[in-house]
SEKOL-624286 format. One record per residue: x, y, z of N, C-alpha, C in turn. Coordinates in steps of 0.05 Angstrom, whole numbers, padded with zeros to 5 digits, always signed. Layout:
<nodes>
XYZXYZXYZ/...
</nodes>
This chain:
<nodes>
+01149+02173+04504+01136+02148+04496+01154+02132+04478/+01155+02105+04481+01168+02086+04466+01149+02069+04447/+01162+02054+04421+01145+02049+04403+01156+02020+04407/+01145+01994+04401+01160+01973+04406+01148+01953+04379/+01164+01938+04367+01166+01920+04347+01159+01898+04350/+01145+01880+04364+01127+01859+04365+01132+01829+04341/+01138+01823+04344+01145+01800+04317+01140+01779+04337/+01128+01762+04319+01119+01731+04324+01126+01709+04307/+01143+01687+04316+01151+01673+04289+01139+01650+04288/+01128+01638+04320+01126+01615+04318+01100+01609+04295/+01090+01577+04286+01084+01567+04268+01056+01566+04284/+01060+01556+04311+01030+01550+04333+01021+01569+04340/+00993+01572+04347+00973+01593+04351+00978+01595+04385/+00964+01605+04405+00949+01600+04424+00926+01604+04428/+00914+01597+04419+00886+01593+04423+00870+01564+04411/+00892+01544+04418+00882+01519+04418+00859+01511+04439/+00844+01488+04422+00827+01475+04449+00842+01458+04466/+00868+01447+04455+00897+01438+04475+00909+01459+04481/+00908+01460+04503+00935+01477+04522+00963+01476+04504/+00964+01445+04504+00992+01442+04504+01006+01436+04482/+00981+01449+04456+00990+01449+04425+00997+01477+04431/+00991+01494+04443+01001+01522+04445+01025+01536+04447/+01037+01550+04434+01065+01562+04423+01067+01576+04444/+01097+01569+04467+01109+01577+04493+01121+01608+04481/+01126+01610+04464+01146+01637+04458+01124+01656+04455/+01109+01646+04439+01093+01673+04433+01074+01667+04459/+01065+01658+04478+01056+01661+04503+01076+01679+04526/+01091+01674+04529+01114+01685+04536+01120+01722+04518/+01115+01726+04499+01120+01741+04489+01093+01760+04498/+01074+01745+04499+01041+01761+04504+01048+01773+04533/+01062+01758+04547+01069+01761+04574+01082+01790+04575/+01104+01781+04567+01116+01825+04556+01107+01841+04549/+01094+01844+04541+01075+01867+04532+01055+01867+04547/+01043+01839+04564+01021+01853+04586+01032+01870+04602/+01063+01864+04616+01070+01872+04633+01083+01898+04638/+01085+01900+04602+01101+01930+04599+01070+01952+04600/+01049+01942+04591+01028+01964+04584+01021+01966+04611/+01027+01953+04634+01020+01959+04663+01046+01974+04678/+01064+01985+04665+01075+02006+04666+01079+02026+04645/+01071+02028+04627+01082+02046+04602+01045+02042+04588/+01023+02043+04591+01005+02035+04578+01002+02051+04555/+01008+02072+04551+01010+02098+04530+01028+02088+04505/+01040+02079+04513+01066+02062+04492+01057+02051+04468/+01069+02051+04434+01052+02041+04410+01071+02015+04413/+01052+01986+04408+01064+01970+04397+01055+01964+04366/+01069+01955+04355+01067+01948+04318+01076+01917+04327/+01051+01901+04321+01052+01870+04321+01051+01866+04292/+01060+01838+04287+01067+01824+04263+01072+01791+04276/+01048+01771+04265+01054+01756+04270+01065+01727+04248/+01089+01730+04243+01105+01720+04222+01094+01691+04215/+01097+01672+04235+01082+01641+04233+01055+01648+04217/+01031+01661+04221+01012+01657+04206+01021+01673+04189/+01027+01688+04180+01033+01717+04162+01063+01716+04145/+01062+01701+04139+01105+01693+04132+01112+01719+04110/+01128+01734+04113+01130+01748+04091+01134+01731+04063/+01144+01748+04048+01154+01733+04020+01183+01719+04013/+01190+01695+04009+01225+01695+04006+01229+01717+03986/+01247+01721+03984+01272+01736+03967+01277+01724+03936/+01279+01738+03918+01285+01729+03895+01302+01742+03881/+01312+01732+03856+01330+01747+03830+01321+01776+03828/+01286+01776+03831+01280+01790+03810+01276+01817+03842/+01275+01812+03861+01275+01829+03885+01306+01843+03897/+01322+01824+03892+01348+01826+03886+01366+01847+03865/+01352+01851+03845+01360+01861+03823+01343+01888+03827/+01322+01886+03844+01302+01921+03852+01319+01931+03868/+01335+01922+03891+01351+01930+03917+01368+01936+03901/+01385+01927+03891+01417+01933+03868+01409+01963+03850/+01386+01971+03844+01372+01984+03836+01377+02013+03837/+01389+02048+03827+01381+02061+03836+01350+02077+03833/+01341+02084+03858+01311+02082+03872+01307+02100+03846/+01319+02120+03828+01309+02139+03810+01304+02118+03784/+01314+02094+03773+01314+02077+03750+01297+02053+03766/+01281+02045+03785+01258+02035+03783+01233+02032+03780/+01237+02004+03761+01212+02011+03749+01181+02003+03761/+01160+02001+03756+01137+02013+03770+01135+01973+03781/+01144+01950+03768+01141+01925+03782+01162+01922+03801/+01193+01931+03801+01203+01934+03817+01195+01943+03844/+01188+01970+03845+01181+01985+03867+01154+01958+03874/+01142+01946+03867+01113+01938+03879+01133+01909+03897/+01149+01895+03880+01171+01880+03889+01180+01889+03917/+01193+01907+03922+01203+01927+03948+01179+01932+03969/+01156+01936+03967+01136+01956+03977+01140+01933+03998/+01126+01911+04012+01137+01898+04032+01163+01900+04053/+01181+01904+04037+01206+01900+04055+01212+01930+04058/+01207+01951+04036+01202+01984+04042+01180+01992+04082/+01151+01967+04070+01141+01970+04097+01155+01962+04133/+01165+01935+04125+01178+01928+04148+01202+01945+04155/+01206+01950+04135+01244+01961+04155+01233+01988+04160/+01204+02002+04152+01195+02029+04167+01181+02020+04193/+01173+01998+04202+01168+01989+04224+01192+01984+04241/+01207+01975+04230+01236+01984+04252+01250+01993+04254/+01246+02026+04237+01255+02051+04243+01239+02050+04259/+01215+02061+04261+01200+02067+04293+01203+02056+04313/+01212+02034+04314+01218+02017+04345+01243+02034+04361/+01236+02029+04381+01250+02032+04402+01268+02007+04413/+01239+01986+04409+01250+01971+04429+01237+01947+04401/+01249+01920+04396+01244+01904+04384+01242+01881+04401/+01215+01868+04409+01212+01836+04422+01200+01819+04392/+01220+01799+04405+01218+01779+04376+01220+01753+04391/+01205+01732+04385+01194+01703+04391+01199+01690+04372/+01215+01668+04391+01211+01646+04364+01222+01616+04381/+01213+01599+04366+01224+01578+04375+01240+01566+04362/+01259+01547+04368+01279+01535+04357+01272+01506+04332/+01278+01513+04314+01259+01501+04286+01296+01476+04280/+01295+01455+04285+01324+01447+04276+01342+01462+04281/+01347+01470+04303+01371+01491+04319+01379+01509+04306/+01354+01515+04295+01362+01551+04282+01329+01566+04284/+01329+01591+04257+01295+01603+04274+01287+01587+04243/+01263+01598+04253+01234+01592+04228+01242+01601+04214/+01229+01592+04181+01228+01597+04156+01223+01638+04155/+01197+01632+04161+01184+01658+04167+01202+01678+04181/+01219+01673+04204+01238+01693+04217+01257+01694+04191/+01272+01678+04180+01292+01683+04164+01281+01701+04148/+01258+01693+04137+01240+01709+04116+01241+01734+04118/+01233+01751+04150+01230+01772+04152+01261+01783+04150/+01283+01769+04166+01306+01781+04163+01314+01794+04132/+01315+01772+04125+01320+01780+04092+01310+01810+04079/+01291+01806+04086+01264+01829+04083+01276+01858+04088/+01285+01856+04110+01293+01888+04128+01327+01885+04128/+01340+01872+04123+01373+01876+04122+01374+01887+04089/+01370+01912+04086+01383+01916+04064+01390+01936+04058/+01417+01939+04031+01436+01949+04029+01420+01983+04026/+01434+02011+04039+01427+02032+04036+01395+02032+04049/+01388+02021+04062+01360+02019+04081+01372+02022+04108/+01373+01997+04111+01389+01986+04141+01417+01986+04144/+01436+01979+04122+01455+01983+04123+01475+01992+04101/+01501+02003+04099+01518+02013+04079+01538+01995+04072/+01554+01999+04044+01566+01984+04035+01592+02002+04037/+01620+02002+04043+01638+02017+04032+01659+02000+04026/+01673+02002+04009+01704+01990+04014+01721+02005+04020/+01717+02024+04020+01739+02041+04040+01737+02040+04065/+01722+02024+04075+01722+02014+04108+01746+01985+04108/+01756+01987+04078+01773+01959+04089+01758+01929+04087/+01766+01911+04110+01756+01885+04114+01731+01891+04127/+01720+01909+04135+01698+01911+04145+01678+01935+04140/+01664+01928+04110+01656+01958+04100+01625+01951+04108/+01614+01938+04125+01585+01935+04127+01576+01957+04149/+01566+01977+04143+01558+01992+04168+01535+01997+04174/+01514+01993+04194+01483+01994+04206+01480+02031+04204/+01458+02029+04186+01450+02056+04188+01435+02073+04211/+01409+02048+04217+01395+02064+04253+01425+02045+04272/+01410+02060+04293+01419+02060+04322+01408+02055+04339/+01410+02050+04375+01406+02057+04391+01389+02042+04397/+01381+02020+04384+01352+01997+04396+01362+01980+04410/+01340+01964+04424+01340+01931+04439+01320+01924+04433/+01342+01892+04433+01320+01867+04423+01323+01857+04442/+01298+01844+04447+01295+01821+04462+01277+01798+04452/+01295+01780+04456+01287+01752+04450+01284+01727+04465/+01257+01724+04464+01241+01708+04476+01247+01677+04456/+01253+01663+04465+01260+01634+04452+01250+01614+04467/+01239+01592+04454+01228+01574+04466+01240+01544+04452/+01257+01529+04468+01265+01503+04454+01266+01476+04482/+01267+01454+04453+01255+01432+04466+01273+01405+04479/+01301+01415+04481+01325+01406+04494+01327+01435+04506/+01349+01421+04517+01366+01443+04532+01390+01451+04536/+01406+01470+04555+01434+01470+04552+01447+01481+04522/+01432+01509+04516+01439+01518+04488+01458+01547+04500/+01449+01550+04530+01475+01584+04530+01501+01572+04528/+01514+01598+04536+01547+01601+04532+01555+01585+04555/+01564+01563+04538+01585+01535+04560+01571+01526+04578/+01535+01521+04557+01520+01495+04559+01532+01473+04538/+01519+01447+04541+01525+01424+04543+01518+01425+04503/+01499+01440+04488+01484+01444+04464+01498+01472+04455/+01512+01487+04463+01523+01517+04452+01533+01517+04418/+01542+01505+04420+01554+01496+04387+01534+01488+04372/+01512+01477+04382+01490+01473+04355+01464+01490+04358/+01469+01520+04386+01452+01530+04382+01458+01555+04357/+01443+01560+04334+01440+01565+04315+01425+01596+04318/+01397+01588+04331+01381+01617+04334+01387+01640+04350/+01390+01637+04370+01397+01669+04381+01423+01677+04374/+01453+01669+04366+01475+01677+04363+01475+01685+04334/+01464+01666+04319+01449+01679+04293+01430+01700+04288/+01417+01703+04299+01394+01732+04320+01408+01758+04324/+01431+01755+04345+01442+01775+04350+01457+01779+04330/+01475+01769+04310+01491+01772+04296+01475+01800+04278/+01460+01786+04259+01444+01801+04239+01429+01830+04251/+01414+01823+04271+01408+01843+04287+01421+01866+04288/+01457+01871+04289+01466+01886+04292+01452+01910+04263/+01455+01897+04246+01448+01909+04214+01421+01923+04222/+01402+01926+04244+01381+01936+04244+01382+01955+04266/+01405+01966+04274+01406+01979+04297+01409+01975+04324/+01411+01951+04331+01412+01941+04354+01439+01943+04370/+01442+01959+04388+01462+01960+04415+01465+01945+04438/+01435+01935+04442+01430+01925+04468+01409+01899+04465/+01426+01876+04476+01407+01848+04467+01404+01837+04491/+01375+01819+04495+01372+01803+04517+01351+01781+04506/+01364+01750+04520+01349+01736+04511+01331+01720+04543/+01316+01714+04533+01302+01698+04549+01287+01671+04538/+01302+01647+04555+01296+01631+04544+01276+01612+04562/+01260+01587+04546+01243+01565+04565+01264+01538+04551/+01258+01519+04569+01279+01500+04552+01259+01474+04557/+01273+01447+04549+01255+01429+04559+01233+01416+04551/+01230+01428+04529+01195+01428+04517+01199+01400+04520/+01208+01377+04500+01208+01362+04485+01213+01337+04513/+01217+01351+04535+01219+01321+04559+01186+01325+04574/+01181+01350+04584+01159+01357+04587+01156+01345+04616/+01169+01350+04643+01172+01342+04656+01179+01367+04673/+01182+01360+04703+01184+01385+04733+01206+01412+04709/+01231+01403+04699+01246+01414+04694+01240+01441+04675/+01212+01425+04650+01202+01436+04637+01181+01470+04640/+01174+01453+04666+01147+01477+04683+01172+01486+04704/+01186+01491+04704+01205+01502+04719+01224+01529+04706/+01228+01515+04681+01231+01535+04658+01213+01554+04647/+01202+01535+04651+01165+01560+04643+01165+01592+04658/+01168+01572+04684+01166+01594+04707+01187+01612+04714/+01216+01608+04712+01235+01618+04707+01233+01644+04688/+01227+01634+04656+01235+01653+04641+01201+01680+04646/+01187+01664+04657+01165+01696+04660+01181+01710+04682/+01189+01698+04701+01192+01716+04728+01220+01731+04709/+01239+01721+04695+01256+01742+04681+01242+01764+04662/+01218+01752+04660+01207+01767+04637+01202+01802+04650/+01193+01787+04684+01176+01816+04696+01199+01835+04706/+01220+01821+04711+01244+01832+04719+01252+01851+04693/+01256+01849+04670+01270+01862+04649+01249+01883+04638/+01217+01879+04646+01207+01906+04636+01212+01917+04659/+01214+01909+04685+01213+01940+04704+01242+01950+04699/+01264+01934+04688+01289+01949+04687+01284+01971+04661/+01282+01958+04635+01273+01971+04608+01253+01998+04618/+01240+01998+04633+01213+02017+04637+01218+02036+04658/
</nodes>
């Protein structure tokens, strides 16, 4: 059995009385998980949906608990931690991490950054050495995939599209990601939003039929 990490970033619900106020990523994202529980139905998912639910930003005083050793903290510190202690034990259990989001000013949501912050940290998720040289950052888990479901409202953001240089979110995505274990990344994207036209419902339809394709490979 596989355990899967569920994250939601967008800001929109679906369950508008408009259709088409309704958040494509996290529709798209509901889509994966219908399709995986119709092969794997036994499977735990751990949802979190970040847009309504934003974690906490980061501060001095959260900063100074992480820098911390865990034996000299003190009892407001540790309550400081207990959040980002919870999330990064949610993705130790994952297997598999699906994460949604849409493109917020060609990067992710407040709330996605939020959670990153949250779970990249030092002696949790990852190690510090200088005796690794120029590159002492090392990811403590292993062995996961992410997949990322993205939803934006131009287009032409992959590798040696026409927008690649100012896409911000998924290369930023994968980057950090590595710090949480991740080996194996796939994104899936809808594009278009913002013309809303054949090209748009074309994309729509595109990224589910990739969607059904990648759980029967994953499964």
């Amino acid at each position: 059995m596989s355990t899967i990490l569920h994250l939601d970033s967008s800001a929109r619900r679906t369950d508008n009385s408009e259709s088409s106020y309704n958040s494509i990523s996290k529709t798209l994202a509901a889509k994966f998980i219908e399709e995986w529980k119709k092969q794997r139905q036994n499977d735990t998912v751990i949802y979190r949906d970040l847009g309504q639910n934003p974690p906490d930003f980061i501060n001095q005083d959260w900063i100074a608990a992480v820098f911390t050793d865990e034996k000299n903290l003190t009892v407001t510190q540790k309550e400081l931690l207990t959040l980002s202690d919870t999330l990064i034990d949610e993705v130790d259990r994952a297997d598999i991490i699906l994460l949604s989001s849409p493109m917020y000013n060609y990067g992710m949501p407040a709330a996605l950054k939020a959670w990153f912050d949250q779970v990249i940290r030092i002696n949790k998720t990852f190690t510090f050495d200088l005796a690794r040289g120029d590159a002492p950052l090392e990811p403590i888990m292993s062995g996961k995939t992410l997949v990322l479901i993205t939803s934006t409202g131009e287009f032409g953001f992959e590798a040696g599209g026409i927008r690649e240089k100012i896409n911000h979110l998924s290369p930023h995505i994968q980057v950090v990601s590595k710090y949480l274990g991740v080996e194996r990344f796939h994104e899936i994207r809808s594009e278009y939003q913002e013309f809303g036209d054949d090209r748009h419902a074309q994309s729509k339809e595109s990224a589910l039929d990739s969607i059904i394709k990648l759980v029967q490979r994953l499964t």
